[in-house]
C-alpha positions, -999 to +999 in steps of 0.1 A: -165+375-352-128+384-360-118+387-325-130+349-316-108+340-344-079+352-333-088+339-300-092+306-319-056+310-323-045+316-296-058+294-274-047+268-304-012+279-304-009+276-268-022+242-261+007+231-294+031+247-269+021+234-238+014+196-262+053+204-271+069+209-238+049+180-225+064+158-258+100+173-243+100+164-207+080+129-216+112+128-240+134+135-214+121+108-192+121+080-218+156+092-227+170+088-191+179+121-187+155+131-160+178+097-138+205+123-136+188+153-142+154+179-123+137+205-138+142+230-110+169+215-084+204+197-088+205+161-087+235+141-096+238+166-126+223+203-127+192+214-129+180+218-166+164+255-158+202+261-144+218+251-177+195+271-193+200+299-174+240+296-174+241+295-216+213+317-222+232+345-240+257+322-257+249+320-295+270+289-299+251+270-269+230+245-290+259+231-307+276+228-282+254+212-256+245+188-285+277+176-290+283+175-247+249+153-248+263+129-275+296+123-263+296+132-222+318+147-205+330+166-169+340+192-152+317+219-161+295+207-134+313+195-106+332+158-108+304+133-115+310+127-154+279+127-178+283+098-202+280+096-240+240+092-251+247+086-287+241+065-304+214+052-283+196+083-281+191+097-317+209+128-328+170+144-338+163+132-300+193+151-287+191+181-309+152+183-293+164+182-258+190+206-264+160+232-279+135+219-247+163+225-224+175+261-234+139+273-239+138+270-199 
């Protein structure tokens, strides 16, 4: 009997996670990221799994990226500017993303 509760749980706990990355990317596409933006191939802006990939052992990363998101900017990319998504994208929205996005 124990072991179909834990496997209760787990089963449980993953269809939250799999709920929560489908919440993210839905996110994502309402937010207008995913105009500019692919999961797994550049676009006119990197691929989210490649920005992921490219901050994945900086410690200061989520800060960071959330301020990038809410104000734009260049150059760290290529040329094609990202613009400023706040304050029409909340900063709860962005700070969400951000997590989604580095959990690539």
């Amino acid at each position: 009997m124990e072991r179909f509760k834990y496997l209760f749980v787990v089963v449980f706990l993953s269809m939250i996670a799999v709920g929560s990355v489908e919440a993210s990317q839905q996110l994502a596409t309402d937010s207008g990221c995913m105009n500019c933006h692919k999961i797994d191939s550049k676009s006119i802006g990197p691929a989210l799994k490649e920005i992921a990939a490219k901050y994945k052992a900086d410690s200061g990363a989520e800060a960071a990226l959330v301020d990038k998101v809410k104000s734009g900017g260049s150059g760290t990319w290529g040329t094609m500017p990202m613009p400023p998504n706040s304050p029409r994208i909340s900063d709860a929205d962005i700070q969400t993303l951000v997590k989604w996005i580095l959990a690539m």
